[in-house]
C-alpha positions as CSV (number, residue, x, y, z in Angstrom):
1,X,16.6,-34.1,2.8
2,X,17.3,-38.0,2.9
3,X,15.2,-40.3,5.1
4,X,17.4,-42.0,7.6
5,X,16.4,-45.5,9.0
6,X,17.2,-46.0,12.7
7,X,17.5,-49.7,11.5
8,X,20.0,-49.3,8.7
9,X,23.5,-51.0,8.9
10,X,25.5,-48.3,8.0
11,X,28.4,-47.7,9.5
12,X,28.3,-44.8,12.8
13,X,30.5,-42.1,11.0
14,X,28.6,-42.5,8.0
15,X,25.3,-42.1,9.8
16,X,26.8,-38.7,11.6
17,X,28.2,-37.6,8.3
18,X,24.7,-38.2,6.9
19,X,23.0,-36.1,9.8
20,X,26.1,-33.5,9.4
21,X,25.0,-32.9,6.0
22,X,21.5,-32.8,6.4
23,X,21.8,-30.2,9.3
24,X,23.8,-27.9,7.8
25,X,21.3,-28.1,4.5
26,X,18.9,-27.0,7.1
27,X,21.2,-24.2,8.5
28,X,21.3,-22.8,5.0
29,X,17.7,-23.3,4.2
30,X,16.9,-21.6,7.6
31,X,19.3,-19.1,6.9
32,X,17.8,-18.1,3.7
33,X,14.4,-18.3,5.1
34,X,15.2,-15.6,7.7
35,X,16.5,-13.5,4.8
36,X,13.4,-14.0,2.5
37,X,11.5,-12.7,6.0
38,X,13.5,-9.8,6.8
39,X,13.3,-8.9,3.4
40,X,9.5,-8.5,3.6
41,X,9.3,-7.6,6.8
42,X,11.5,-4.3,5.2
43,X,9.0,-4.2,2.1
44,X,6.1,-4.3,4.3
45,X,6.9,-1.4,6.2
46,X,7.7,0.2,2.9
47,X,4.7,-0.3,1.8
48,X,2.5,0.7,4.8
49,X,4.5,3.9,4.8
50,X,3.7,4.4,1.1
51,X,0.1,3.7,2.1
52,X,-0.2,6.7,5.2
53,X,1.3,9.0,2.4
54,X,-1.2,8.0,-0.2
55,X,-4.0,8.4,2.3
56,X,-2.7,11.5,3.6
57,X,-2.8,13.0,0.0
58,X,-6.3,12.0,-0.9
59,X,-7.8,13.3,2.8
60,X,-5.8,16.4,1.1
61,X,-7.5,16.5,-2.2
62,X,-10.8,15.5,-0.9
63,X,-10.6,18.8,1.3
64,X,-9.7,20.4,-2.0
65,X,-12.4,19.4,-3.9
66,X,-14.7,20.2,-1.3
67,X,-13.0,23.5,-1.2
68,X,-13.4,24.2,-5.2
69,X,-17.4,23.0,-5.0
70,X,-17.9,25.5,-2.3
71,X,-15.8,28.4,-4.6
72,X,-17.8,26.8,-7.5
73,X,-21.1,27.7,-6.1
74,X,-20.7,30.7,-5.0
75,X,-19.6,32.0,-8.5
76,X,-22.5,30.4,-10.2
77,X,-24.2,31.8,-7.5
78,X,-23.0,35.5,-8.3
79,X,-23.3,35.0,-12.4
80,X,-27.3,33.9,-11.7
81,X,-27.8,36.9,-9.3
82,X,-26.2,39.3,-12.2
83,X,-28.1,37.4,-15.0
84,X,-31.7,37.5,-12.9
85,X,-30.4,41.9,-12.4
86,X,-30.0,42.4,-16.2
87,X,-33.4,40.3,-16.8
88,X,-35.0,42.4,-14.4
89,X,-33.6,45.6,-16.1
90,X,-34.2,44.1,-19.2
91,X,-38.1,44.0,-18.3
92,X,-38.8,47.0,-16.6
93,X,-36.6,49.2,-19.2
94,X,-39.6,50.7,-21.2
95,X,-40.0,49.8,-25.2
């Protein structure tokens, strides 16, 4: 943008070609501007979309984890009870 002096001697249809030319440079730059935010305002939502999904799948694999430590326990559960019968067998079984 060029600095215009209220004070220069310039001519009047130079000084409104001058402001012509600087408006329309900020019709374009506006113009652009708008784009560049619709653009992200688009990406953003994207990306908060994405988000929800990746949230959503790690509430889900949480629950599964939770799941396999409960499944987990209760077979180690059942292999100590069988080990602790076949101890006890073991020791009352006469020599």
């Amino acid at each position: 943008m060029c600095c215009l002096s209220f004070f220069s001697k310039a001519p009047l249809e130079e000084t409104i070609g001058e402001l012509r030319r600087e408006l329309e440079q900020c019709l374009v730059s506006n113009k652009a501007k708008r784009e560049q935010v619709h653009k992200l305002e688009t990406e953003l939502g994207t990306v908060r979309d994405q988000l929800k999904d990746q949230e959503i799948k790690a509430q889900r694999m949480e629950r599964i984890a939770q799941e396999h430590e409960v499944e987990i326990k209760y077979c180690l559960m059942n292999v100590f009870n069988e080990f602790m019968t076949i101890l006890q067998a073991l020791y009352i079984r006469p020599c």
